[in-house]
MILUM-938479 format. One line per field, with one value per residue (C-alpha): residue in three letters; x, y, z. Coordinates in Angstrom, 1 decimal, always signed. Example, Ala and Ser with C-alpha at 12.3 -4.5 7.8 and 13.67 -1.06 7.14 Angstrom:
res = Ala:Ser
px = +12.3:+13.7
py = -4.5:-1.1
pz = +7.8:+7.1
END
This chain:
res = Unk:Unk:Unk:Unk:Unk:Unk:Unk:Unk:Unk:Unk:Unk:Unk:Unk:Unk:Unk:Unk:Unk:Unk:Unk:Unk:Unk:Unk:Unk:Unk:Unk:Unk:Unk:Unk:Unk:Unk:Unk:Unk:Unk:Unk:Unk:Unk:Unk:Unk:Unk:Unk:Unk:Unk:Unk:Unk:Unk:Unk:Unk:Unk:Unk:Unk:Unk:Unk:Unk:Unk:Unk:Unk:Unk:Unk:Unk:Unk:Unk:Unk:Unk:Unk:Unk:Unk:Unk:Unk:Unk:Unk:Unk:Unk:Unk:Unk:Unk:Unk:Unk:Unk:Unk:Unk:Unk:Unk:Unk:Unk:Unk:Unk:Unk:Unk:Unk:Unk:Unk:Unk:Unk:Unk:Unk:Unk:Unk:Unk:Unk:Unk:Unk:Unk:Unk:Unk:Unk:Unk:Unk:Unk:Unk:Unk:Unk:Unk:Unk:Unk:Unk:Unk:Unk:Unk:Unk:Unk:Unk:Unk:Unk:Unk:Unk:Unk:Unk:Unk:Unk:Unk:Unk:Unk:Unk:Unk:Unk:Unk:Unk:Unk:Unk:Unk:Unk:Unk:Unk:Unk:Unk:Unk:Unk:Unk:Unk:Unk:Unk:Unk:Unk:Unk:Unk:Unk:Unk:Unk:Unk:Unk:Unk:Unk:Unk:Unk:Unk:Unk:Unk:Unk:Unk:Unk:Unk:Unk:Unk:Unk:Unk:Unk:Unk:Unk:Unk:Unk:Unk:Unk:Unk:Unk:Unk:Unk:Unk:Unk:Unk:Unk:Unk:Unk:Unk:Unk:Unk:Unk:Unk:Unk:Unk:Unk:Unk:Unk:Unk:Unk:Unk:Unk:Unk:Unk:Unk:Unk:Unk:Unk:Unk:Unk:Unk:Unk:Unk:Unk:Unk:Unk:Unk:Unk:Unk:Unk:Unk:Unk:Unk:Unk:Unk:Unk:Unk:Unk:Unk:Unk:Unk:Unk:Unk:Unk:Unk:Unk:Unk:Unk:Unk:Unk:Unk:Unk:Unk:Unk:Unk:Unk:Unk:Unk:Unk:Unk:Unk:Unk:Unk:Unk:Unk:Unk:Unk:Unk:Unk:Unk:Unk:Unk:Unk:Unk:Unk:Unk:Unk:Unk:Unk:Unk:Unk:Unk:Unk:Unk:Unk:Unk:Unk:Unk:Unk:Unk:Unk:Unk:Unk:Unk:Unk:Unk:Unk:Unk:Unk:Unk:Unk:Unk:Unk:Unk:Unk:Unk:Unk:Unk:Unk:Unk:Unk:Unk:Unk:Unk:Unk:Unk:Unk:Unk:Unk:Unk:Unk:Unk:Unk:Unk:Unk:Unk:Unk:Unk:Unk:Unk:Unk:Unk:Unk:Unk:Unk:Unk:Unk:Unk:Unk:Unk:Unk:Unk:Unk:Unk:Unk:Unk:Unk:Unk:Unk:Unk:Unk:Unk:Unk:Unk:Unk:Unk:Unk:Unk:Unk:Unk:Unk:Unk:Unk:Unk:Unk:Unk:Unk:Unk:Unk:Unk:Unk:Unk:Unk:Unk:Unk:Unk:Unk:Unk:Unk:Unk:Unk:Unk:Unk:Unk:Unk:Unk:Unk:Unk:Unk:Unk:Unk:Unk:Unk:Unk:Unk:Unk:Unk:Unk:Unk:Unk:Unk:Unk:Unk:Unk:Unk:Unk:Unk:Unk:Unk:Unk:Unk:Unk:Unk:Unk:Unk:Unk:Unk:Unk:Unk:Unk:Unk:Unk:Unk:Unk:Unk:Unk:Unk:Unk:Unk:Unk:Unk:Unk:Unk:Unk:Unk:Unk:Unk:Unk:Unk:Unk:Unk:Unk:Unk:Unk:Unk:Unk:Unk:Unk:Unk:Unk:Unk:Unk:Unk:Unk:Unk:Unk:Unk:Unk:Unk:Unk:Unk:Unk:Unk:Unk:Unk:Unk:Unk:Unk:Unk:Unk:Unk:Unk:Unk:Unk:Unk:Unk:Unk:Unk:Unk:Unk:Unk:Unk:Unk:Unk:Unk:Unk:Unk:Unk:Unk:Unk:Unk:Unk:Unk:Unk:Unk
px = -34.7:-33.7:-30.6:-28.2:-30.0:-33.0:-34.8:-38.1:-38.7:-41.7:-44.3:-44.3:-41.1:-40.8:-40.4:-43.9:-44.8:-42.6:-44.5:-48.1:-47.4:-46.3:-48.9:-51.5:-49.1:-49.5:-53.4:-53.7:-51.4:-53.2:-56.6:-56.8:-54.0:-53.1:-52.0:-48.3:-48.2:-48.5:-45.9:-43.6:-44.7:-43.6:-40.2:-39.3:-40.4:-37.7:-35.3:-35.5:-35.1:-31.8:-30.3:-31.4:-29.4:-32.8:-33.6:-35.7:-38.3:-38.3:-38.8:-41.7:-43.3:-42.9:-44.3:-47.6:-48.2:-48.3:-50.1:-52.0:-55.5:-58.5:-57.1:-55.8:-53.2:-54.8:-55.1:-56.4:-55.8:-53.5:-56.2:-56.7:-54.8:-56.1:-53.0:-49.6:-48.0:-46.9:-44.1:-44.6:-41.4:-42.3:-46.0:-47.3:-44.0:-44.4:-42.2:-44.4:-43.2:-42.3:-39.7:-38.2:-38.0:-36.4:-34.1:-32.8:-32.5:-30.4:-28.2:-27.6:-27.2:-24.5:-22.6:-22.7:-19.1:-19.9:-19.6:-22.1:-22.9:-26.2:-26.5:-29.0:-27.0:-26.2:-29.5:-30.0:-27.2:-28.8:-32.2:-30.8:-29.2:-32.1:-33.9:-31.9:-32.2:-36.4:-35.6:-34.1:-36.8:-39.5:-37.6:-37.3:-41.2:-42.4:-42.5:-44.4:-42.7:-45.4:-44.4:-40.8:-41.6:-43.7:-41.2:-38.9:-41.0:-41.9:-38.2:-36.6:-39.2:-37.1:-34.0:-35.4:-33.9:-31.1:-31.6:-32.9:-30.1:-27.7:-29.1:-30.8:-28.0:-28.7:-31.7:-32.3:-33.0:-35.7:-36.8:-37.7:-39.0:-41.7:-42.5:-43.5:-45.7:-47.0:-49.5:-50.9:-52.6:-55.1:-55.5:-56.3:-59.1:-60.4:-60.4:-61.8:-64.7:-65.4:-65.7:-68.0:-70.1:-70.7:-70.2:-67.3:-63.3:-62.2:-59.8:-62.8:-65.0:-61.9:-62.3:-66.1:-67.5:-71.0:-71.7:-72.7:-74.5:-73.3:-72.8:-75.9:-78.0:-77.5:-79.7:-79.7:-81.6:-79.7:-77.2:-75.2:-71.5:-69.6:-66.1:-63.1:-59.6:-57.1:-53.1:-53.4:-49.4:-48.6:-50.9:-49.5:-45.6:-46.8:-48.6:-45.2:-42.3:-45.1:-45.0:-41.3:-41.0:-43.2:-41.5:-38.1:-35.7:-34.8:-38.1:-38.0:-41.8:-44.0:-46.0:-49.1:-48.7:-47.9:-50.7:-53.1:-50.9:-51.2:-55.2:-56.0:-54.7:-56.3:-59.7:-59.0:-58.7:-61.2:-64.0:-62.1:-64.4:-61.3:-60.6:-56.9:-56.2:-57.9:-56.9:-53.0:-53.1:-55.0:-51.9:-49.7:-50.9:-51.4:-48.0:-46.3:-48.5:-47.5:-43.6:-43.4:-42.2:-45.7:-44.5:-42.8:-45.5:-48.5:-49.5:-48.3:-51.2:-53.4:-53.1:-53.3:-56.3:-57.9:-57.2:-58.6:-61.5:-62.4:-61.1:-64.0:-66.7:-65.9:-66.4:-69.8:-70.9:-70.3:-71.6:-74.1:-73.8:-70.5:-71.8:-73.5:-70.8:-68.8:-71.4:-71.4:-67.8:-67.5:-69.9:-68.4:-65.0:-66.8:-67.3:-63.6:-64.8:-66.7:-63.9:-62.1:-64.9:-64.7:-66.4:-63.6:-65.8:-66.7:-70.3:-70.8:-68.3:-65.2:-64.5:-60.9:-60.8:-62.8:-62.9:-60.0:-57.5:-58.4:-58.2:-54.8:-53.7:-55.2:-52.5:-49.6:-50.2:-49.2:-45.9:-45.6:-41.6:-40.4:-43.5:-44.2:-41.8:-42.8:-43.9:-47.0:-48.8:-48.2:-49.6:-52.5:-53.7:-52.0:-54.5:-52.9:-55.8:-54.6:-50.7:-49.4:-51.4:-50.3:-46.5:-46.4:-47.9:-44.9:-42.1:-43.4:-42.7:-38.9:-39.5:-41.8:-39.8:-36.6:-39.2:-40.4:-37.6:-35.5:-38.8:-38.7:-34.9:-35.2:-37.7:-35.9:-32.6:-34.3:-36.3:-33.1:-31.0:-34.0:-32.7:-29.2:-28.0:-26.4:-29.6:-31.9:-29.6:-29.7:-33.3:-35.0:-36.0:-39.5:-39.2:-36.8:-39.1:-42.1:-40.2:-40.5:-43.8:-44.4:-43.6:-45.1:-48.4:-47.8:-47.9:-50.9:-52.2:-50.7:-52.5:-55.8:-55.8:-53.9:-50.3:-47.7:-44.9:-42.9:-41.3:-44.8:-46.6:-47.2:-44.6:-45.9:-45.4:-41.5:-41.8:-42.4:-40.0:-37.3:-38.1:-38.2:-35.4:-32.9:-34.3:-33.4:-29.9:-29.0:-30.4:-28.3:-25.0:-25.1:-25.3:-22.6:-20.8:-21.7:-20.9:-17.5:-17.9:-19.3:-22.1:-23.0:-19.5
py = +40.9:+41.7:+43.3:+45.0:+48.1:+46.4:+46.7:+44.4:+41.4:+41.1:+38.9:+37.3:+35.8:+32.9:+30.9:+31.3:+30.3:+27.1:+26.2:+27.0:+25.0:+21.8:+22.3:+21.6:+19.0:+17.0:+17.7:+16.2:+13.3:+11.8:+12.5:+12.6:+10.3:+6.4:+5.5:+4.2:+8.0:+9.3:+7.3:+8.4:+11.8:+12.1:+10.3:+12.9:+15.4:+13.7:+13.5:+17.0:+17.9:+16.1:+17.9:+21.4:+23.8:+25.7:+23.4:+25.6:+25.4:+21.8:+21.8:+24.3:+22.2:+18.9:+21.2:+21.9:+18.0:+17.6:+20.2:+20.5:+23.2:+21.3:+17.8:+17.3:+14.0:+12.3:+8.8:+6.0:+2.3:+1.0:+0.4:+4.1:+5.5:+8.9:+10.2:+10.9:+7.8:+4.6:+1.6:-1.7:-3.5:-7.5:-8.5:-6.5:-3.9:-0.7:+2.1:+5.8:+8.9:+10.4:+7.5:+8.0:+11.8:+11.2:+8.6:+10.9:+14.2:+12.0:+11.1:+14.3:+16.5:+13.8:+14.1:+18.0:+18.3:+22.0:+22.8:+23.6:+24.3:+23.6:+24.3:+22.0:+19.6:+18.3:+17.9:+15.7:+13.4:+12.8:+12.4:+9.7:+7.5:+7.9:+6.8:+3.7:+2.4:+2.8:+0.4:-1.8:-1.7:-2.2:-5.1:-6.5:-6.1:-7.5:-5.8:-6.5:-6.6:-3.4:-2.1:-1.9:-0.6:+2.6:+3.0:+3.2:+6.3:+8.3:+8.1:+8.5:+11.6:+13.6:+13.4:+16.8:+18.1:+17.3:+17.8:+21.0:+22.9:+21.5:+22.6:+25.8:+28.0:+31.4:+33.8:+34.5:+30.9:+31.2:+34.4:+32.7:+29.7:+32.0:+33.7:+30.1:+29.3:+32.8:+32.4:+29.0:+30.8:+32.5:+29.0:+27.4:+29.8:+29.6:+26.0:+26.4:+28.3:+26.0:+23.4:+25.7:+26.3:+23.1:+20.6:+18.8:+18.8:+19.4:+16.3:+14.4:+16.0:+15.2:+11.3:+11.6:+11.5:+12.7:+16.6:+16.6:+19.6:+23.0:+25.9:+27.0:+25.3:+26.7:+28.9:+31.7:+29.0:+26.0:+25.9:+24.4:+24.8:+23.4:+22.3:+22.5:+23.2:+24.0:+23.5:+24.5:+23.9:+26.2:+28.5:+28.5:+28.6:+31.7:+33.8:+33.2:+34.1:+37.0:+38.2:+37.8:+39.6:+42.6:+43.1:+42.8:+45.7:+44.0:+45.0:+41.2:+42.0:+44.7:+45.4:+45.6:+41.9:+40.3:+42.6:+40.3:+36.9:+37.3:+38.5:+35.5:+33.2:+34.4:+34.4:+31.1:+29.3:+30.9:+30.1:+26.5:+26.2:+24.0:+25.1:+24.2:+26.1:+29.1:+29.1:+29.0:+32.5:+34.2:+33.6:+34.0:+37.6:+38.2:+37.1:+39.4:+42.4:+42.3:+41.9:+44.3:+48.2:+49.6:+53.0:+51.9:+49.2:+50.1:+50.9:+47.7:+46.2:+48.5:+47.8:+43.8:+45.2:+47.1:+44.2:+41.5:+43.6:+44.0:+40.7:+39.6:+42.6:+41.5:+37.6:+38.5:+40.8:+38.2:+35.0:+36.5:+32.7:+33.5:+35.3:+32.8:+30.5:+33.5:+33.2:+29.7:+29.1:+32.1:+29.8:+27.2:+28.4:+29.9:+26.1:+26.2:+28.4:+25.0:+23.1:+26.1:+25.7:+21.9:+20.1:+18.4:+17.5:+21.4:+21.2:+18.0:+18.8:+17.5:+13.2:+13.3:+14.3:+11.9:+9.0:+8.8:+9.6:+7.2:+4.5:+5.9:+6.4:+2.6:+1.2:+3.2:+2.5:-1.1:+0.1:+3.7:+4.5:+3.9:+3.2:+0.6:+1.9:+0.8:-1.7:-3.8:-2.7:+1.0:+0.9:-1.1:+1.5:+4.8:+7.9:+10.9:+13.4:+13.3:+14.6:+14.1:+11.2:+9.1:+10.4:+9.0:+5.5:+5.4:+6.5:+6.7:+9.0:+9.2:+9.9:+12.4:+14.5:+14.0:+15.4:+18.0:+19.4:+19.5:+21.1:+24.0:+24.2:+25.3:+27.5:+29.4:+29.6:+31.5:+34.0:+34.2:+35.1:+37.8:+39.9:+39.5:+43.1:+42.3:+40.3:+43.3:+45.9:+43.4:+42.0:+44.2:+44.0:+41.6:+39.6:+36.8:+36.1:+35.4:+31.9:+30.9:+32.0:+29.8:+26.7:+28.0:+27.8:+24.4:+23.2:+24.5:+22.7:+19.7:+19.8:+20.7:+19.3:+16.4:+15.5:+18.1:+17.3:+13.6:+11.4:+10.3:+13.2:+14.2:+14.8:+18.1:+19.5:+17.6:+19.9:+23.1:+22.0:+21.6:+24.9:+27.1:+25.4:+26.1:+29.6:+30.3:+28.7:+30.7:+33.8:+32.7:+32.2:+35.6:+37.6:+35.9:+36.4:+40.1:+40.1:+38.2:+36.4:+32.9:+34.5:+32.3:+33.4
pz = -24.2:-20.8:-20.2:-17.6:-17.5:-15.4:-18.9:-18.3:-20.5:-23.2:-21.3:-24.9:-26.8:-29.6:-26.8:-26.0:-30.0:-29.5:-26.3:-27.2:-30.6:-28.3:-26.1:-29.2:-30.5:-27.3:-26.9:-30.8:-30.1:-27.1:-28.0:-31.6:-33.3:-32.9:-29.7:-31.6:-32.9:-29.9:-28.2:-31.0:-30.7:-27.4:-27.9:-30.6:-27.4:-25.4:-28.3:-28.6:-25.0:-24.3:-27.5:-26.3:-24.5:-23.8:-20.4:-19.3:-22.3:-21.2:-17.6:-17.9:-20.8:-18.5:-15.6:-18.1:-19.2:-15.3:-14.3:-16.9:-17.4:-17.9:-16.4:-19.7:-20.5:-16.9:-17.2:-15.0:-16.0:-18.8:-21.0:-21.5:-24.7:-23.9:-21.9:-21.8:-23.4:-21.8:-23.1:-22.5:-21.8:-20.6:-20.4:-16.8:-16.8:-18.8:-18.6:-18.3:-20.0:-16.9:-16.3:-19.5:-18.9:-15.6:-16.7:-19.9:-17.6:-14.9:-18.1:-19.3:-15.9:-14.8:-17.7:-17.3:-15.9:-14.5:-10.8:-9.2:-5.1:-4.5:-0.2:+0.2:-0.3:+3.3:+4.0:+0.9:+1.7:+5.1:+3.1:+1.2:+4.1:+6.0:+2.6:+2.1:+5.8:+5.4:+2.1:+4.1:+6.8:+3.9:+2.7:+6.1:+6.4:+3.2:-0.4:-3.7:-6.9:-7.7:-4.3:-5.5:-8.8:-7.2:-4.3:-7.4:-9.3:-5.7:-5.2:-8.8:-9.0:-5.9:-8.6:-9.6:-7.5:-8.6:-12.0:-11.8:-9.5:-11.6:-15.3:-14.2:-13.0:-13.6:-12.4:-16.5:-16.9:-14.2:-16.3:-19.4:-17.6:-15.5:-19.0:-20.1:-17.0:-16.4:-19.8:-17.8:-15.4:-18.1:-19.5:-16.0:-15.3:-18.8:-18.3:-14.8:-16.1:-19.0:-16.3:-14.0:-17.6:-18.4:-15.3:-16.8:-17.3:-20.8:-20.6:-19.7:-22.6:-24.8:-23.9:-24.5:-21.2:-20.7:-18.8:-15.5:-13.5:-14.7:-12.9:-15.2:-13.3:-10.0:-8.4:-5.4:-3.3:-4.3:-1.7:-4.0:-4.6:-7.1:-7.3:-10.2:-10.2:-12.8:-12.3:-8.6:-8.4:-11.0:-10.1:-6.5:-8.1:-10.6:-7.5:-5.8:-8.4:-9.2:-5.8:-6.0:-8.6:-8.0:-4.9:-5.6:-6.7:-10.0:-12.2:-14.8:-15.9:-16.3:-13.1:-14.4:-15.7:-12.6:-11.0:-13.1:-12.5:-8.7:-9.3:-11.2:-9.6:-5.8:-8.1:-9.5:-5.8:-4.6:-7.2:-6.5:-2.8:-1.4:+1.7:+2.7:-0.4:+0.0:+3.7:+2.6:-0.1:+2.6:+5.1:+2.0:+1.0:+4.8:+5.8:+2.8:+3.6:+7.4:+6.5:+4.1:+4.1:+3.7:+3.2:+0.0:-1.4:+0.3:-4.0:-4.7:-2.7:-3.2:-7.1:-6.1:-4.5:-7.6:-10.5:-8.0:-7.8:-11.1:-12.5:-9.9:-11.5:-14.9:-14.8:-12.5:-15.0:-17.6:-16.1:-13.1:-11.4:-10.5:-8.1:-6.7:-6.9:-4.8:-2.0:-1.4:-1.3:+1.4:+3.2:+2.9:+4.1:+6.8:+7.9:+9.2:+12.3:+13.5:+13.3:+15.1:+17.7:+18.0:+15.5:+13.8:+10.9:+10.1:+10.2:+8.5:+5.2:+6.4:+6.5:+6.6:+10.3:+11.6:+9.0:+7.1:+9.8:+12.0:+9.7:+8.3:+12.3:+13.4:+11.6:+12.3:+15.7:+14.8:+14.0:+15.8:+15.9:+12.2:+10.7:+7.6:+5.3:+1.7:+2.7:+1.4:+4.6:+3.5:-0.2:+1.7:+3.9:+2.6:+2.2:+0.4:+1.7:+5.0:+4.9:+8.3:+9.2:+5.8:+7.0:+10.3:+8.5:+6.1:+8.4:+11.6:+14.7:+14.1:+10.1:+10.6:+13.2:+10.4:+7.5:+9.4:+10.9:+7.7:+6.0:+8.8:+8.4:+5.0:+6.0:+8.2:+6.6:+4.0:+6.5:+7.6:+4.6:+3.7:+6.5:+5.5:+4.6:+1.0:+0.2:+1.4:-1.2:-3.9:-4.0:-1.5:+2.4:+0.8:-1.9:-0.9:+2.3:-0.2:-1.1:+2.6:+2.3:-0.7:+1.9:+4.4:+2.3:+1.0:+4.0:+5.0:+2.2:+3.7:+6.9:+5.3:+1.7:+0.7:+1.2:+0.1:+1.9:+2.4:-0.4:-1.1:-3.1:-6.4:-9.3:-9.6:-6.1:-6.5:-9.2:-6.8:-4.6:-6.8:-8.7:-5.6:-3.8:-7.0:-7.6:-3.7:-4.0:-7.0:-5.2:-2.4:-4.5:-6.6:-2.8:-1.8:-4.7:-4.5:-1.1:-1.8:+1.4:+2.4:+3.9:+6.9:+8.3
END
């Protein structure tokens, strides 16, 4: 265990038993038992998690159902049993397990009676009044009874935020939860690769769907690239609190290990051909080689350097396509210079620039200033792959200066606290910057990808948001207790 001698923890604990064991628990209930069994099964899970004292197990084993390797626990319409459960309450109403989760974790964090300051919070409290007046706008312009059920979940979902600064309190409890997720990131590219192997998802195998073209079949002179990603958001939270970790002075895990954490998971975007993302480590890494103190980590990246390589000579040597599969996805990144150069739809490969933009942007220009809320008009013509476009239709011109500029805040504030002296003697002059980093990144992948930012995105990118932002404040609270001073006096 880790202790106050900056001793480093075992990359493996019980913890990781207990996990692993639920893990395989939750693939046998949804694809192997009675539908009724698995809805029990994953009461009992949140039974057990409002009893614990071990929130962290929890929060990092909800953060694996969502982001699961192998698309595993997806499902589409209600008729599908394969997936995390569902509870019918009236005929057309059903409560997901992600609303009970939610609902039991507001329950038991607001009868937690502990003080916390979270110094966020100002910006949250505006959040939330600028929240209820877009209600009232939406109501104003016309909601569904469905459009006020999924206004309820996208905003019910940002409660994380909550929930998780105010259970999660000390930097150990960020500790074990990273040793949870850390393990994830061999299972994502294992799962990647099976996908690669044999042209389909294992959650889809799982439900009995049929192969599709493998990465087998590809030749030198197919020009073919193929596509699959595994937990991108836990990968993306892993290669940060890895960084974080390798940089700062307090050594939590061995070196070596998060040398092949922050390897795998550059490896694992890359064989994932999607641009945005790959586009957003590259400034990552770039942004935390040019900030750092090369004199004292210049090894650091140079080891990054050396497991990245071979991680990439081993899985060539053992599957020779991959190489091919390396080739076309440099090509097809190098499709970005035409849109550099003007062509806005990158050679041909890019549709969301020129198609589904303009649809998204022909109807916010019906309604330009605050935009159509959640309103019926916005579930009508919202498009999640283009992020600012699909902001600017749900709250307009004066919502999306708001987002942004409370987005940017938060960036900066913690740039700024990096520098702070005290920070810089406990953490080290690099590691705290990686967080805004992190962001920064994100929302790259929201200009490029699909929407990352806005109240509007997916619970596992709340998620992120909510893990990174509660890691930050805690680092934030410890230098100013260190420092015995308020520190932005």
């Amino acid at each position: 265990m880790k202790t106050i001698n900056n001793q480093t923890l075992k990359i493996w604990s019980k913890d990781n038993n207990r996990m692993m064991l639920l893990f395989f628990i939750s693939i046998a209930a949804v694809y192997y038992l009675p539908f009724r069994l698995n809805q029990f099964i994953f009461l009992v899970f949140l039974f057990l998690a409002y009893g614990s004292k071990k929130d962290y197990f929890w929060i990092a084993f909800y953060f694996i159902l969502l982001d699961a390797p192998g698309g595993l626990f997806q499902g589409g319409s209600i008729t599908d049993v394969h997936r995390i459960p569902f509870y019918p309450i009236i005929p057309g109403v059903a409560l997901s397990f992600n609303d009970l989760l939610i609902l039991m974790y507001l329950f038991k964090t607001i009868g937690i009676k502990r003080k916390y300051r979270f110094i966020f919070k100002k910006d949250f409290v505006f959040l939330l009044f600028f929240t209820l007046f877009v209600l009232l706008y939406s109501l104003i312009v016309g909601m569904s009874a469905d459009n006020m059920i999924s206004t309820f979940r996208i905003l019910m979902s940002w409660s994380f935020i909550y929930i998780i600064s105010k259970l999660l309190i000390k930097e150990s409890d960020f500790d074990r939860l990273n040793r949870l997720l850390f393990p994830i990131v061999f299972l994502a590219l294992a799962s990647q690769m099976y996908s690669y192997l044999t042209g389909n998802y294992l959650g889809r195998f799982l439900k009995g769907f049929s192969f599709r073209k493998s990465l087998l079949l590809l030749t030198a002179d197919s020009g073919e690239v193929a596509r699959a990603a595994d937990s991108s958001i836990i990968l993306l939270y892993c290669f940060t609190l890895a960084l974080f970790y390798l940089f700062s002075k307090k050594q939590v895990f061995p070196r070596r290990y998060l040398y092949l954490i922050i390897a795998i998971c550059m490896f694992s975007v890359f064989l994932s051909a999607t641009r945005g993302w790959i586009i957003a480590y590259i400034f990552f890494f770039f942004m935390v080689f040019i900030t750092a103190n090369k004199s004292k980590n210049i090894k650091k990246f140079i080891s990054i350097g050396v497991v990245s390589t071979l991680v990439i000579v081993l899985f060539s040597f053992l599957f020779p396509l991959i190489k091919v599969q390396l080739q076309r996805v440099t090509e097809r990144v190098g499709t970005v210079l035409a849109l550099a150069e003007g062509d806005i739809t990158a050679g041909g490969t890019l549709a969301r620039f020129d198609k589904r933009g303009p649809r998204v942007m022909k109807k916010f220009s019906e309604s330009p200033i605050i935009g159509w809320g959640f309103s019926k008009e916005y579930f009508q013509h919202e498009d999640h792959h283009v992020g600012h476009h699909n902001i600017l239709l749900n709250v307009g011109i004066i919502g999306y200066i708001i987002l942004n500029f409370i987005f940017f805040k938060w960036c900066l504030r913690i740039y700024r606290f990096a520098r702070f002296q005290p920070a810089q003697v406990k953490y080290g002059q690099s590691a705290i910057k990686i967080l805004c980093f992190a962001f920064l990144a994100m929302y790259i992948i929201h200009s490029s990808s699909a929407q990352s930012w806005g109240w509007d995105i997916e619970l596992p990118k709340i998620l992120f948001f909510s893990l990174l932002l509660s890691f930050f404040n805690i680092v934030y609270r410890n230098t100013a207790l260190l420092n015995h001073a308020d520190i932005n006096k």
